[in-house]
C-alpha positions as CSV (number, residue, x, y, z in Angstrom):
1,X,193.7,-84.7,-12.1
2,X,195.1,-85.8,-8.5
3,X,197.3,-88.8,-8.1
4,X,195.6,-91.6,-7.4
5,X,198.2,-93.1,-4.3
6,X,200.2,-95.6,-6.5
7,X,197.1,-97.0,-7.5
8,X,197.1,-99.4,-10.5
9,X,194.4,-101.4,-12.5
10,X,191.9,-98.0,-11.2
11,X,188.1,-98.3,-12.1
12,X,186.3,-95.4,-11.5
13,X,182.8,-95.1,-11.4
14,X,180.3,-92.0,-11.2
15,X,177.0,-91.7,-9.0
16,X,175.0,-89.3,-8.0
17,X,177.9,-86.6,-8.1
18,X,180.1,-89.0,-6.8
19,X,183.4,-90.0,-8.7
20,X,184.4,-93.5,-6.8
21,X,187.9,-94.7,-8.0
22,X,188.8,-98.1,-6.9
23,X,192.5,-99.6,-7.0
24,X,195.3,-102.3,-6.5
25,X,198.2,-100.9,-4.4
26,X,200.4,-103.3,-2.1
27,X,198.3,-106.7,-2.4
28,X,195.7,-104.8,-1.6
29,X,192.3,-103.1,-3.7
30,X,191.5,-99.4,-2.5
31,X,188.5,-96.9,-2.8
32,X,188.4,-93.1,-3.0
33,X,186.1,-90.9,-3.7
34,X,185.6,-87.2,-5.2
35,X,183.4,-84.8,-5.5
36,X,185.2,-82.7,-8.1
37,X,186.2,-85.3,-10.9
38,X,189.4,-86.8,-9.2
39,X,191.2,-83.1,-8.6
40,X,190.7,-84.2,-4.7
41,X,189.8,-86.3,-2.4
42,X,187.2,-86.5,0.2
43,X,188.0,-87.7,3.8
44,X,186.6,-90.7,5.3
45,X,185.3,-90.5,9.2
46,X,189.0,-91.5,10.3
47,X,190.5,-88.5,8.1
48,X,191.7,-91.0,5.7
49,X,191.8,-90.6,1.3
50,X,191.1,-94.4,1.2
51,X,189.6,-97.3,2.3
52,X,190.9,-101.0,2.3
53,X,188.4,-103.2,0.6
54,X,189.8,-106.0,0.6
55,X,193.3,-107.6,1.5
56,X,195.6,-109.7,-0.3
57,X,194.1,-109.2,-3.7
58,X,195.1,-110.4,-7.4
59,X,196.6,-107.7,-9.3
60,X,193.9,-106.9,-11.5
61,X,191.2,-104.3,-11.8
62,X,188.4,-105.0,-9.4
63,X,184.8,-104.4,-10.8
64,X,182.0,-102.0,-9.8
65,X,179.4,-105.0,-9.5
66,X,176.1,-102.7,-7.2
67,X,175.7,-99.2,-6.5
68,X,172.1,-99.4,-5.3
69,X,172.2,-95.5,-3.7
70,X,174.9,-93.1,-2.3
71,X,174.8,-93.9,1.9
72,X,173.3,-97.1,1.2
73,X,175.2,-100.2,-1.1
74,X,178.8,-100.8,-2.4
75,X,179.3,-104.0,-4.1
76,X,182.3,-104.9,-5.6
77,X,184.0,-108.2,-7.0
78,X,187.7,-108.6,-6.1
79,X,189.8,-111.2,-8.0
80,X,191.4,-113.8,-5.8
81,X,192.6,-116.5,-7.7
82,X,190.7,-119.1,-9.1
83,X,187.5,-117.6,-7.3
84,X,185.8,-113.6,-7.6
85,X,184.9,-112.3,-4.3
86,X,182.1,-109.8,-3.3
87,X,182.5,-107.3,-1.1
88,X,179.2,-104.9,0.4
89,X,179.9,-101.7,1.7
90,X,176.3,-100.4,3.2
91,X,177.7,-97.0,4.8
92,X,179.7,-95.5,1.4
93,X,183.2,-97.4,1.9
94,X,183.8,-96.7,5.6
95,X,183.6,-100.4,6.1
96,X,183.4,-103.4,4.3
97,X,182.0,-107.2,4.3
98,X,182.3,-109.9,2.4
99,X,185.1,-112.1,0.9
């Protein structure tokens, strides 16, 4: 299995063929995504691994809240302290709203 960038607290979560990781690395949570179980990485539009979800973040694991269909709906909850905040991703991670 590839490393995962320093990530800590990962979830992972797998959809349609899809393994998405997500991850708390430098006050920040982070998503990947594979196509072969984790061994790599598939590229983003900018040629990135990752995507920023959201920033500063708790250091805790995030939580996989939606996945309505591949291409369509992210949803995730990210811990900030006292409150959880959701965060919609409608074009798989490239972007994300919310918070």
């Amino acid at each position: 299995m590839a490393t995962i960038g320093g990530m800590s607290h990962a979830m992972a979560f797998e959809y349609n063929g899809l393994l998405y990781v997500i991850g708390y690395r430098a006050g920040g949570q982070y998503l990947r995504r594979s196509a072969d179980g984790g061994r790599g990485w598939l590229r983003f539009a900018d040629g990135s691994e990752e995507k920023l979800v959201a920033l500063p973040a708790d250091e805790q694991r995030v939580a996989f809240v939606k996945m309505a269909t591949q291409g369509r709906a992210l949803v995730v909850g990210v811990a900030r302290f006292p409150d959880v905040e959701i965060y919609v991703s409608r074009d798989d991670g490239e972007t994300w709203d919310g918070g």
